[in-house]
N, C-alpha and C positions, 0 to 999 in steps of 0.2 A: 609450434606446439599443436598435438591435439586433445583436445578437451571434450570431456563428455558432460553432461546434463542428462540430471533426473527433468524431464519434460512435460512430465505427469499434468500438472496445474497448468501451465501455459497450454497446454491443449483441453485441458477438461475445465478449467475456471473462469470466471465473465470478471471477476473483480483482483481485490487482494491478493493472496499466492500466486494467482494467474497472472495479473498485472505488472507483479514482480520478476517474475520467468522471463515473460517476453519484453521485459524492456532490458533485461539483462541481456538476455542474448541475441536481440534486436542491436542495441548498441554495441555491444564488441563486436557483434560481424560487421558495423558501419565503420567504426573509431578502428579497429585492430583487423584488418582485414586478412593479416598475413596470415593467422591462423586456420586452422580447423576445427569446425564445430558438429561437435556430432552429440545429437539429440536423442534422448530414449526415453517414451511414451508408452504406456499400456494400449492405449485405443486414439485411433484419429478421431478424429473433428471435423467441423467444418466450422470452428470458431473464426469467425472474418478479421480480428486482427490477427491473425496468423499467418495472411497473404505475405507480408515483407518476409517471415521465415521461410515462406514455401520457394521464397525465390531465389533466394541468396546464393551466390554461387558456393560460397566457403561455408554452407550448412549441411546437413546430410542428419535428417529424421529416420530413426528405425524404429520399429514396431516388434512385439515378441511375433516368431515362427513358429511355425508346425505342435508339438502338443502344448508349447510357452502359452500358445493364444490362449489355450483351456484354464490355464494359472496363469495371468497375468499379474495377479499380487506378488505372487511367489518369484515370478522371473523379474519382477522391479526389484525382491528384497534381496535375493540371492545366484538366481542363475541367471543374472542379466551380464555375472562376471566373465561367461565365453563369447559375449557379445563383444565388453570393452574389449578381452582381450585379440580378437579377432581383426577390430579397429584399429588397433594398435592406439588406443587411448591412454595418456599420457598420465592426466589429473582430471578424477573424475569432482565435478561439484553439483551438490544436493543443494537446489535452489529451494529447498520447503522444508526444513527444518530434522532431515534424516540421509542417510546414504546406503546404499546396500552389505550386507555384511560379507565379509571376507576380503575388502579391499587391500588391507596389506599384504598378505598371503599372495595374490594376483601380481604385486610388485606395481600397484597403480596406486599414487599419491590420491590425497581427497580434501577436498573445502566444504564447508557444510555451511550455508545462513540460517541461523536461528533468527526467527523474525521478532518472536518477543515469548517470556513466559508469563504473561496473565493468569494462564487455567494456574498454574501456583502463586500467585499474588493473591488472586482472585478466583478462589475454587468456587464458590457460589453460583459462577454465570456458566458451570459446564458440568455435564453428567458423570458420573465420579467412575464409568467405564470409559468414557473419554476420554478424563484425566490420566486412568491407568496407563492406557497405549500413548499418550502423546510424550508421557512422562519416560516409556519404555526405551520410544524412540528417540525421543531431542535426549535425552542420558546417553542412549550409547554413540549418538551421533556427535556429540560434543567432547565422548571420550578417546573416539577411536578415530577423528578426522585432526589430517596433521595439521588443521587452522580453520577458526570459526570466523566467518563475515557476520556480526550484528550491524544493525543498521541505526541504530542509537545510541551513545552513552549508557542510558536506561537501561537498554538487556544488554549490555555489554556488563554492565555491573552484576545485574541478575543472574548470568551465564555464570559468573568468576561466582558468586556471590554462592548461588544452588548448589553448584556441582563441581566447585572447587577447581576449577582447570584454572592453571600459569594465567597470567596477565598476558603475555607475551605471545599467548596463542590465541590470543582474538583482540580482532582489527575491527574498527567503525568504519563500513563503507556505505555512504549513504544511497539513498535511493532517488531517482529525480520523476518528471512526470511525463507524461504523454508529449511528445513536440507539438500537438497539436495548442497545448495551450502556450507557447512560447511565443506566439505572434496575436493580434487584434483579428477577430471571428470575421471582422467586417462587417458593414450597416445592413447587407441586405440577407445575411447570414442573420443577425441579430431578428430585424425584424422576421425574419421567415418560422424562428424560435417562439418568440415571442408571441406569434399568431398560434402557434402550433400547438402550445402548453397553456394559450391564454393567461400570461404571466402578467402580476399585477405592474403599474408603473412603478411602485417604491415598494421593495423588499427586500429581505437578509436575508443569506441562502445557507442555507447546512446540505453536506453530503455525504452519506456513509449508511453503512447497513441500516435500519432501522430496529435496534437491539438496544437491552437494557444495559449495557456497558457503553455505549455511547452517547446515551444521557440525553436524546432531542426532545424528552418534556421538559426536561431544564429552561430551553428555545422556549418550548410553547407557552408553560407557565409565565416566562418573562415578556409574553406580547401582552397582558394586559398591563404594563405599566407603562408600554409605550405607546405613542400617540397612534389612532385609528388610522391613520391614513397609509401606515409600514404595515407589508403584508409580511408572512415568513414561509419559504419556499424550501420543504426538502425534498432530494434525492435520494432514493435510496431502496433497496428491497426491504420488504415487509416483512416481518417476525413478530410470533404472538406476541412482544410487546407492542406493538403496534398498536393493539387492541385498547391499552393504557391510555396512549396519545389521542388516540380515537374519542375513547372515553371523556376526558376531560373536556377536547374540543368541543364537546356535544354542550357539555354540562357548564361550561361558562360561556357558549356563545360563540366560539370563535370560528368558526367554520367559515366565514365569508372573510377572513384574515389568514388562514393555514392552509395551505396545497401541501399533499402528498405526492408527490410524484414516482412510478416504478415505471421500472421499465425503459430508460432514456438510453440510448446508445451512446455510442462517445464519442462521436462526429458532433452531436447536441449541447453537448457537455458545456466548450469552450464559453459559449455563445450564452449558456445559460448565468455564466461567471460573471462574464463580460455587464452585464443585464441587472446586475445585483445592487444595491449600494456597499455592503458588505456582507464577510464571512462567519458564521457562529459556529464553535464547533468544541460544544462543553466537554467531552469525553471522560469518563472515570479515568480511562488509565490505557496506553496507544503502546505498540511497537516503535511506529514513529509516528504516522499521521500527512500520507501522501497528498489529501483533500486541502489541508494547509500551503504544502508546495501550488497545487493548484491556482488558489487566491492567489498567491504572491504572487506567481510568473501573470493572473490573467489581470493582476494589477486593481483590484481593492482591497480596504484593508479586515485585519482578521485580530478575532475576539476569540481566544480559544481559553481551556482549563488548566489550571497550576496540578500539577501532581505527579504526571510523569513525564515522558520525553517531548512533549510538546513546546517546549521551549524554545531548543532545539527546531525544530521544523521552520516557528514562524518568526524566530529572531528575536533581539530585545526590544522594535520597536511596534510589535502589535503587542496586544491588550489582553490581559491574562486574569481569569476569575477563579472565584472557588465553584467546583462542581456543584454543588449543593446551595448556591447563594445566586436565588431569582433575582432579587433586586440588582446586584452587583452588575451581572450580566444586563438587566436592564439600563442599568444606569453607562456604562461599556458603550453600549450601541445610541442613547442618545447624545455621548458625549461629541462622538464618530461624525455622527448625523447633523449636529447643531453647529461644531466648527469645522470649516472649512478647511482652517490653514493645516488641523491636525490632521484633517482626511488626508490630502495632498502628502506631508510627510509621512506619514505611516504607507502610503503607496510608493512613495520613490522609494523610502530605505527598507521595503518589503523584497521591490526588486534589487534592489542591493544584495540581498541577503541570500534569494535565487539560486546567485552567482555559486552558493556554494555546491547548487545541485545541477552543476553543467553538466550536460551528457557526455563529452567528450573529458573532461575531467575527472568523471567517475570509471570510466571505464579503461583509462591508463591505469587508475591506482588499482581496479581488480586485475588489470594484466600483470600490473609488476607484482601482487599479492603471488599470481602465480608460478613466476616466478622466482621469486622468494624460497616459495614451497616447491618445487621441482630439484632448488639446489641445496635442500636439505640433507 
C-alpha cells in the first residue's frame, strides 16, 4: 500500500497531536515495513524526534512547491490532492482530527483520528472562534472520511453521539508511549536527573500542559493533607492558569513542597517517572491520557480522575477520584504510600494492563483498519 499522512503536527508540535503523528508513523514504518509512507507537511523542522522519520527507508516527506509554499494552508486543505495523486497515494489518513477536501473525487480512500471533542463537552476552556473552526473541521472530517480512528471509548461515543455517524465506522485504536519508557532509565541516568532538576527524595509526579482542564491545583490543594516530607513534582508547559497554581502555592506556603517544571525533553522524561513514588493525574476530562500509559510502562502506581476515558488508560487496578474532591485524592496517595503490598500490586497489574498498548499490536490493527477500508 501507499499511504499518505497529514504530517502537519509531527513536524510542527513538541507534545499531544505531535506525539501522536510520530508514533503513528514511527511505528508502522518499524512493525509494517512492507508499505509506503509518504508524509505531507506545510513547513519542515528540525523537531529532533523526527530523526527516526528522516531515516526510514519506506518514508518519503514532501513539502508544498513553487507558488503551494505561498498558501501552505490552502495546499494542506485542498491542492495537496495533485500531490497524493501524483504519489500514487492509495489511503490518505488525517492524524489531527481533519483531511483535505475533495478526497473522494480524487478516487483516494481516507481515515481521519479524532483525538477527542472537549471544546463541545467543554466550551468554556476554548474561544468560541476556535470552537467555530474546529467544529467545521472534525464535522466534515468525520463525515466525509470512509472510517474514523478514536482512541478511546469516550470519543468514540462522542463522535457517534455529536455527529451522528454509523457505529460501524469508527474503530478504538489506541495509542501507546514513547519506547523509551518501556525499559528501566537506569541508576546513573536516574541520578544524572535527579541532580539536574534537584528532584526531592519523596514525590508524586503529574505531567501535562499546565491548563485549567487538567485540574493540577487539584494536586496542589491536596499537599497540604499530606505528610511534609512528599514533595509534588509537575511537568508540563505553562499557561495563564498557571498563574492560579502559583497563586495558591504562595498563599498557603508551599513552595518549598511544588516544583514546576518546563521545559524537560523526553530523553529526561523516563528517568523522571522512574524517580517518583507515584502518578497524579486529576484531569476534568481526556481524549485518552498518554501521561497515564507513561506511569504504567515506567512502573508506579497512578491515581487519576473518574469522569472520562481515564479508566481506560490506567486500568481497574489504579485509583480513581472525583476531580473536584481534595481530600479523596489526598487520601489516594496516602493510602499508596503507607502500604506496601498495595504499592507492589497496583505496579505489577499496571504493567499488566500496558500490554494493551504494545507497539507492535497497535500497528497491525491500524494496518488491517486499512485494509479494511481499501476493500471497500
Amino acid at each position: 500500500m501507499i499511504i499518505g499522512f497529514d504530517a502537519k503536527r509531527a513536524f510542527a508540535n513538541h507534545t499531544g497531536l505531535g506525539n501522536y503523528s510520530r508514533y503513528i508513523i514511527n511505528n508502522l514504518s518499524v512493525y509494517c515495513p512492507e508499505h509506503s509512507y509518504q508524509l505531507y507537511a506545510p513547513k519542515d523542522t528540525r523537531h529532533p524526534d523526527l530523526a527516526k522519520i528522516r531515516q526510514a527507508d519506506n518514508i518519503c516527506v514532501h513539502f508544498p512547491r513553487g507558488l503551494n509554499r505561498l498558501v501552505s494552508s490552502a495546499w494542506r486543505t485542498k491542492f495537496i490532492l495533485n500531490d497524493l495523486v501524483a504519489n500514487g497515494v492509495e489511503l490518505y489518513h488525517g492524524l489531527s482530527n481533519e483531511i483535505p477536501v475533495g478526497l473522494k473525487k480524487a478516487g483516494i480512500r481516507s481515515v481521519v483520528t479524532v483525538h477527542d471533542l472537549i471544546f463541545l463537552r467543554y466550551p468554556g476552556y476554548y474561544r468560541p472562534a476556535d470552537r467555530m473552526i474546529y467544529l467545521k473541521k472534525i464535522k466534515y472530517a468525520c463525515l466525509e472520511a470512509d472510517h474514523i480512528v478514536t482512541v478511546s471509548e469516550c470519543t468514540q461515543r462522542d463522535v457517534i453521539s455529536f455527529f451522528g455517524v454509523a457505529p460501524q465506522k469508527v474503530s478504538i485504536i489506541y495509542q501507546g508511549c514513547d519506547a523509551s519508557f518501556h525499559s528501566p532509565a537506569g541508576e546513573d541516568k536516574i541520578r544524572e536527573v535527579r541532580k539536574k532538576y534537584e528532584l526531592p527524595e519523596k514525590f508524586i509526579l503529574n505531567v501535562g500542559t499546565m491548563e485549567a482542564r487538567k485540574n493540577l491545583l487539584l494536586a496542589v490543594k491536596a499537599m497540604r493533607h499530606i505528610d511534609a516530607d512528599i514533595h509534588l513534582v509537575a511537568v508540563g508547559k505553562e499557561t495563564a492558569y498557571t498563574a492560579q497554581i502559583k497563586e495558591f502555592i504562595a498563599q498557603h506556603h508551599l513552595g518549598a513542597r511544588v516544583r514546576l517544571l518546563t521545559g524537560v525533553p523526553l530523553k529526561d522524561l523516563p528517568a523522571i517517572y522512574q524517580s517518583s513514588l507515584l502518578f497524579v493525574y486529576p484531569s476534568f476530562y481526556e481524549g485518552f491520557g498518554i501521561p497515564v500509559i507513561e506511569a504504567l510502562y515506567s512502573g508506579i502506581p497512578v491515581v487519576a480522575a473518574i469522569g472520562s476515558c481515564l479508566l481506560e488508560a490506567g486500568g481497574h487496578h489504579s485509583i480513581y477520584v472525583q476531580p473536584e474532591n481534595e481530600m479523596a485524592l489526598a487520601d489516594a496517595v496516602k493510602k499508596i504510600i503507607s502500604n506496601d503490598t498495595l504499592r507492589k500490586k497496583m505496579i505489577v497489574e499496571g504493567k499488566k494492563h500496558a500490554f494493551h498498548f504494545d507497539d507492535q499490536l497497535l500497528a497491525q490493527q491500524m494496518i488491517q483498519l486499512y485494509h479494511r477500508v481499501l476493500a471497500q
